[in-house]
N, C-alpha and C positions, 0 to 999 in steps of 0.2 A: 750293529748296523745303525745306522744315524737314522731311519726312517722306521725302524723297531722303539727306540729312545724318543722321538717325537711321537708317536703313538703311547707309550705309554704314560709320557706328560700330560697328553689330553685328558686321558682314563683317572688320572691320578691328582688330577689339577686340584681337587679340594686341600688335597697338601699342601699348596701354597696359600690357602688360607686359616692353616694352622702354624704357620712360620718360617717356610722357608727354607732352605737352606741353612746349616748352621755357620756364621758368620765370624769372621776369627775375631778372635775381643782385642780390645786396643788395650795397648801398654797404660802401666797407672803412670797416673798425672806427677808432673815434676814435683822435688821436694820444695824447691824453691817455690813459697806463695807469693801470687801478684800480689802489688802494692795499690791502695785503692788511694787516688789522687784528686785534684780538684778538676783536672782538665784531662782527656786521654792524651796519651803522647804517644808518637810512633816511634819504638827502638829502632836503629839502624836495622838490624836483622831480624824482628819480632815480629808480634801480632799488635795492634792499636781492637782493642773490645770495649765496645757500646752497647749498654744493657741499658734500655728503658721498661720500667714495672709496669704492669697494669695486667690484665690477663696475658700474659707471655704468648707474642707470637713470634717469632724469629724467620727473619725475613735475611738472611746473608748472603755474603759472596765475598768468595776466596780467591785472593791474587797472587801471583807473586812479587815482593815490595819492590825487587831489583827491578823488573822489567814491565809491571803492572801485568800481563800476562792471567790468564785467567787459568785455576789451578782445577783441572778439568777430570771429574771420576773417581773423587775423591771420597772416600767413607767418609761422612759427619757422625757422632756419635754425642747423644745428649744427656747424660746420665743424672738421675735422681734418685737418692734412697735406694740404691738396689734396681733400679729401674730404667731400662738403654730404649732411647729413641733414636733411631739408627734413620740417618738418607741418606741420598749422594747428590753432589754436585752434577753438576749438567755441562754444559759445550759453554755456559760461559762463565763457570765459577761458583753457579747460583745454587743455593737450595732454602727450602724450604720448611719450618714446624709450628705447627697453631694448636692452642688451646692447652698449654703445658701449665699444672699446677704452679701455686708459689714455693719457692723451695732454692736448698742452695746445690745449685749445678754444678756438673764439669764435662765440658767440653773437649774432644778429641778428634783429631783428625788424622787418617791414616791412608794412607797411597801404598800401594802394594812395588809402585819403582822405587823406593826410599826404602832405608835400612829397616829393617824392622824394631830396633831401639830408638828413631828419630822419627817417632808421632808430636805433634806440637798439641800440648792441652794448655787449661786454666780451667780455674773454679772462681765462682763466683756467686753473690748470696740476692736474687729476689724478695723486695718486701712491694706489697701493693703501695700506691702513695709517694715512694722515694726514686729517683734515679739513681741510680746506681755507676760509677765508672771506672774501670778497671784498666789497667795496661801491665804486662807483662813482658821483659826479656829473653829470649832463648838464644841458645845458640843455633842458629836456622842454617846452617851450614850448606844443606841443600835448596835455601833461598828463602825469604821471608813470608809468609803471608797477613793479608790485612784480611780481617773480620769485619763484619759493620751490623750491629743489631738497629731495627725500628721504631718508631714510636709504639704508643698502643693503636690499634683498629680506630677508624673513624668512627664516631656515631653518625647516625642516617638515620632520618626522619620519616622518610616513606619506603613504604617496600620497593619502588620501583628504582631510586637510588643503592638502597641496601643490595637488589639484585643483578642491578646493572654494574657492580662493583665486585660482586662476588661474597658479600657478605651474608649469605645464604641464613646463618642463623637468626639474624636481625631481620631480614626477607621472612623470613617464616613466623616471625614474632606480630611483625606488625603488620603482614600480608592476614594475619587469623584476624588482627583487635581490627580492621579494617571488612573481613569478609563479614562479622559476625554485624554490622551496621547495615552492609550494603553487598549482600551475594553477587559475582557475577562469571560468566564463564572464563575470564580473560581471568583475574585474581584467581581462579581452580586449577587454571595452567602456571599461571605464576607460584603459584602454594606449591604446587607439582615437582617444578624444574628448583626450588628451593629447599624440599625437602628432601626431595634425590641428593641436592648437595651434600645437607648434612647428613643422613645417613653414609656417603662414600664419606664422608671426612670423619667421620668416628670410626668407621672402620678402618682406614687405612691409617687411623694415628693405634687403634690398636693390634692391626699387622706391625705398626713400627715398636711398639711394646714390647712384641711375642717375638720378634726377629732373631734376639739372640738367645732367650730364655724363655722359650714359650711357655704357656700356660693356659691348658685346653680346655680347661672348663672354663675358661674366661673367653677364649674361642667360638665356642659353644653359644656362651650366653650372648656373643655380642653377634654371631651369625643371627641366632632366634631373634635379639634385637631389630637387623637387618631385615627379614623377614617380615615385620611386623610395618617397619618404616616402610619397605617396597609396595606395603599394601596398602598404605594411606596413600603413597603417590598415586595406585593404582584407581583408588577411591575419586582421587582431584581429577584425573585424568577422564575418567567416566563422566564425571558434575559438566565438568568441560565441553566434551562429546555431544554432552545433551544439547549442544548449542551451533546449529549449523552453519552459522554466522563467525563463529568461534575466529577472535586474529588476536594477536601479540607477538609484537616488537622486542626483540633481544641479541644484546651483541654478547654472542656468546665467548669469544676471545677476551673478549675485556675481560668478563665474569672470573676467568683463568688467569687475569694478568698479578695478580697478585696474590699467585697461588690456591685461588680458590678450588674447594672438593679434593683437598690434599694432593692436587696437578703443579707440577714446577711452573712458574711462570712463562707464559706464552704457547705452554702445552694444546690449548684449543686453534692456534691461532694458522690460517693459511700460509702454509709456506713455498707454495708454487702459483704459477697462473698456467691457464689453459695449454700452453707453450711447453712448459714444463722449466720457464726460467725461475728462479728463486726469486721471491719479494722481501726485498732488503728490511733489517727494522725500521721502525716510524711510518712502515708504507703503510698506508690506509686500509686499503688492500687486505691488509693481513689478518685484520679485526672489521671484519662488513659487519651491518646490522642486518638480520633475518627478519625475513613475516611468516613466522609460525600459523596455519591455520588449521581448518580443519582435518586435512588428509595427516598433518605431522601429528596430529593425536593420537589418530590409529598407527601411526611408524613408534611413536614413546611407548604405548600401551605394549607394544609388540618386544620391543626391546627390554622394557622391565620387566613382563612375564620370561624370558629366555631366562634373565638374571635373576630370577625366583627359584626358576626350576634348577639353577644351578648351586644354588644354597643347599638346595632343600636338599637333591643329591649328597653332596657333601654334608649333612647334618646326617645323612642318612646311614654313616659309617662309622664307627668308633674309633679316633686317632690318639688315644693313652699311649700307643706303642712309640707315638714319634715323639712326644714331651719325654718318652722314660731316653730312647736311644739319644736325644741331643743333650738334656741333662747329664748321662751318664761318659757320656761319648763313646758310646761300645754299639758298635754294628752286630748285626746277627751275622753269624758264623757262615762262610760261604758256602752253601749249596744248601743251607735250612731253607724251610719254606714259612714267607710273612702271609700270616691269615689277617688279613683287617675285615675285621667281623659285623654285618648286616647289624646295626642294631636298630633301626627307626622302617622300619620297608614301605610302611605307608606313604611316608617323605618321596617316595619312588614312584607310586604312584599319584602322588600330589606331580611331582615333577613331569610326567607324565603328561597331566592336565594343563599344566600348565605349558608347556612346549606344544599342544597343538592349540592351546587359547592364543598362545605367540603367534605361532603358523596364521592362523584365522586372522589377528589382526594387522601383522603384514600383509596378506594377498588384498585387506582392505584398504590400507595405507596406497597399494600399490595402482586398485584400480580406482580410487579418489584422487591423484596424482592425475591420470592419465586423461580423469573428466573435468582439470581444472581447465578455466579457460583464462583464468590472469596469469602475470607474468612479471611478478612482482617479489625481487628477493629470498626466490626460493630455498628451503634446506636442502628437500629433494626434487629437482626438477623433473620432468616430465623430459619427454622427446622432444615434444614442442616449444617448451620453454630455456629461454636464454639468458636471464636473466639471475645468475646462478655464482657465487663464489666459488664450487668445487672445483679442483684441478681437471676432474676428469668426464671424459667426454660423455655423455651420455645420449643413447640414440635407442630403438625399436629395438635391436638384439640385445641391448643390454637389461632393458625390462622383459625381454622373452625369456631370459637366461634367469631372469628372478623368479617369473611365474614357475618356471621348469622345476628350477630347486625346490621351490613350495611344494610342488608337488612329489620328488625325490624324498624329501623327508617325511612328509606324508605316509608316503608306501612303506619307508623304513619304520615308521615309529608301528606301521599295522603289520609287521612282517609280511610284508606282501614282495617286497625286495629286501636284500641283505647286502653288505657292503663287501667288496670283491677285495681280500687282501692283497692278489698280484696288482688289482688297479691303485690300490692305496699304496704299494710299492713304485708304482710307475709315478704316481701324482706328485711322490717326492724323490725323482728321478734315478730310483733304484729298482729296476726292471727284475735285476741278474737277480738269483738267489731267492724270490718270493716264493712264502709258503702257500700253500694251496687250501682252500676253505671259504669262509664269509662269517661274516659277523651280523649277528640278529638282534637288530636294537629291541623290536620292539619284546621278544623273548627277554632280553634283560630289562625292560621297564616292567613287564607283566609279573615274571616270576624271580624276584633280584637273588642273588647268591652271594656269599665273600668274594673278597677278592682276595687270590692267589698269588703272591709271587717269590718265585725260586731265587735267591741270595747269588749272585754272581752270575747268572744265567747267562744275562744280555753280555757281559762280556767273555765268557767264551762265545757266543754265537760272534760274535764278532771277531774272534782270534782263528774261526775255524775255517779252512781253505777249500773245504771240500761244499760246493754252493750247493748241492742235493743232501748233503749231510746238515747243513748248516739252515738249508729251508724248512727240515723237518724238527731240529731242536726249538726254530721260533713257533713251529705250528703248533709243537708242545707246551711250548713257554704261554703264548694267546690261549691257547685252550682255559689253561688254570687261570689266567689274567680275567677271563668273561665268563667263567663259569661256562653256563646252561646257552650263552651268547652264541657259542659258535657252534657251526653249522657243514658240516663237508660239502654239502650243496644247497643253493637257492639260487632265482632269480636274480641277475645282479644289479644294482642300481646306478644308474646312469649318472649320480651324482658326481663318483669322482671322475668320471669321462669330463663332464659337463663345467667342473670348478679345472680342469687341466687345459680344457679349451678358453675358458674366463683370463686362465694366466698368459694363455700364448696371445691372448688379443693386448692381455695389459703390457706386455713386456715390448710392444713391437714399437720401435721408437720411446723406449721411456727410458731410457738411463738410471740418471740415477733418481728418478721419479717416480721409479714402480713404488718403493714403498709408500710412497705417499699417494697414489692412486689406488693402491689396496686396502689403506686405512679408509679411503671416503666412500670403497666399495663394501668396506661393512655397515657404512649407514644404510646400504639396502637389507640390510638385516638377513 
């Protein structure tokens, strides 16, 4: 059942920050080496590649040479030494990689509509100090594509250029040699939103590492890293707070326009108006500048404590089992049962702490919103204020429906409610077939257990016809999945009532703008 399988994505999500999915390896690079020339030249059917040295950041986009066409969802694959930095292209060719050692490359690109022997690589050699430029022939039979590598990164001279660029490590560099002169609470926000960056962009260049050949205690260490980084934002964010006056000015799309915090460019950038029309590129529109103040400090604090508590979870568990299965490429035998074994439990209860330190500083984000009386460039606006980029409408129900959840998880995290699996069946529009029980968060934050699960379970439950048969093998399945979590009966919480009625109001007139109305409804955290 598709709402058994999205549930236990949720439960299991720290998996995806041990790699992923295993990713099919690209074919090796052509025998034929490129020729290194004085000028690029584009072969009739080829790739034209532009490599400039300096700290390697690659900034591309793939076309098609016949049509210019933008060659969209495409696997990029960056390999050094044994070592794949895996992205993909986007809707317009585009992707993304920063901060890759010097060394000699090979680039591959693979589309899963094209043959599986007609991947288009080249290799080529980075020294600091030289440019480098390559051009290569193929037979591109299925159409040519053009590559384009960048300069190196600008230098910037103040943090505030640095950050309003998206250069977050230079932001953090000379946002400190700059605090350490002259403290103030605007620079503690800006240190803040700076060092959040580079913490996401070391992490998601070492998800791009682990993607195809993980490596979990490099996992491990660079979660702990994260961990540590999350809590110096958390440090800036407090300094900040102390300051009731607290304002700063930030276009946060620009910050994203040149891939910054490892986001494809224009990732941050508004893509609708109130209407729900699309804002074309170059609209201004797209990239507004924000007045961060006070209340959006307790909205960040609130947001990076959740992404704490969700580390910590996942450090909380021992994943050797998913390095040995993708290295080896041998699944466990259908109907064994995967123990992933509790090893950190304190982590659990740190997370714990940290999910109702979250709760607390959104219900205060929420009601400093609601006592502002300006009306100036908001991130999260109030009911009363209009002066607002988001696409989405915001009014009195919509802040009631936030306080309510505050207090829904609340209840869950005290076991005071538990989570009704027929409602969590209905909330993802699968009524028929729900097994009977609840789920006890806060029983599994207090007393954590392994997690369980049976090798082919979910698809028999999904091949079985008989829906009273098929309710009771998922009741069994959740059982071992939560351990000591579930529950035959409890009080049930009104939570997924409450996010089913959140989506019937989002969906009423939104087309194809619901998903973009549900993204800015997670900035109410």
């Amino acid at each position: 059942m598709r709402v058994l399988r999205s549930y236990l994505v949720v439960l299991l999500v720290g998996s995806m920050a041990c790699g992923g999915a295993k990713a099919k390896a690209p074919a090796p690079a052509p025998t034929t080496k490129p020729s290194v020339v004085a000028d690029p030249v584009k072969p009739t059917n080829g790739w034209t590649i532009e490599v400039v040295d300096g700290e390697l950041s690659i900034d591309g986009v793939i076309r098609y040479a016949s049509t210019q066409e933008p060659f969209v969802h495409a696997q990029v694959f960056i390999e050094n030494n044994g070592v794949s930095y895996p992205t993909t292209t986007d809707e317009a060719g585009r992707f993304t990689m920063k901060n890759l050692p010097d060394g000699r490359y090979q680039v591959t690109v693979f589309d899963a509509t094209l043959n599986s022997e007609t991947n288009f690589a080249t290799q080529f050699t980075v020294q600091r100090g030289k440019t480098t430029k390559l051009a290569l022939a193929l037979d591109a039979s299925q159409g040519g594509e053009v590559v384009k590598l960048p300069a190196p990164p600008k230098v910037y001279t103040t943090w505030r250029d640095a950050l309003d660029h998206g250069a977050v490590d230079q932001a953090t560099k000379l946002g400190e040699q700059e605090l350490a002169k002259a403290p103030s609470s605007t620079l503690h926000g800006a240190l803040a939103i700076a060092k959040y960056g580079n913490a996401i962009e070391a992490f998601h260049l070492m998800l791009g590492k682990n993607a195809r050949q993980p490596n979990i205690k490099e996992v491990r260490a660079s979660l702990v890293t994260l961990v540590a980084a999350l809590d110096a934002v958390q440090q800036h964010l407090a300094e900040a707070a102390k300051d009731p006056q607290f304002a700063l000015e930030l276009c946060i799309g620009c910050m994203a326009a040149d891939g910054a915090m490892g986001l494809p460019p224009g990732a941050l950038d508004i893509e609708r108006d109130r209407a729900g029309n699309e804002l074309p590129e170059g609209d201004a529109r797209r990239r507004p500048t924000f007045r961060f103040d006070h209340g959006d400090l307790a909205w960040g604090r609130a947001m990076v404590s959740f992404q704490q508590a969700l580390v910590n979870v996942t450090l909380a568990y021992d994943w050797d089992w998913f390095e040995s299965m993708v290295l080896t490429g041998k699944e466990p035998v259908d109907g064994t049962k995967l123990t992933i074994k509790l090893v950190e439990p304190q982590r659990i209860m740190k997370a714990s702490e940290l999910a109702l330190a979250g709760l607390a500083f959104s219900d205060e984000s929420r009601k400093e919103f609601l006592a502002e009386t300006d009306d100036d460039r908001e991130w999260v606006p109030s009911p009363k204020q209009k002066n607002y980029a988001s696409p989405l409408s915001v009014d009195a129900k919509l802040y009631k429906t936030w306080e309510d959840i505050i207090g829904d998880v609340r209840a869950l995290v005290a076991s005071k409610t538990g989570i009704s699996l027929a409602g969590v069946w209905k909330l993802f529009g699968e009524p028929k077939g729900a097994p009977s029980g609840f789920i006890d968060v806060g029983a599994m934050l207090k007393t954590p257990k392994d997690i369980v699960i049976e090798i082919g379970a979910l698809d028999r439950i999904e091949v079985e016809k008989d829906p009273n048969v098929a309710s009771k093998m998922t009741k069994t399945f959740i059982k071992e999945l939560v351990g000591n979590g579930y529950k035959p009966t409890m009080s049930a919480s009104r939570l997924t009532e409450r996010l089913l009625l959140l989506r019937k109001d989002l969906e009423k007139g939104a087309g194809d703008a619901l998903e973009d109305k549900l993204k800015y409804v997670l900035w109410l955290n």
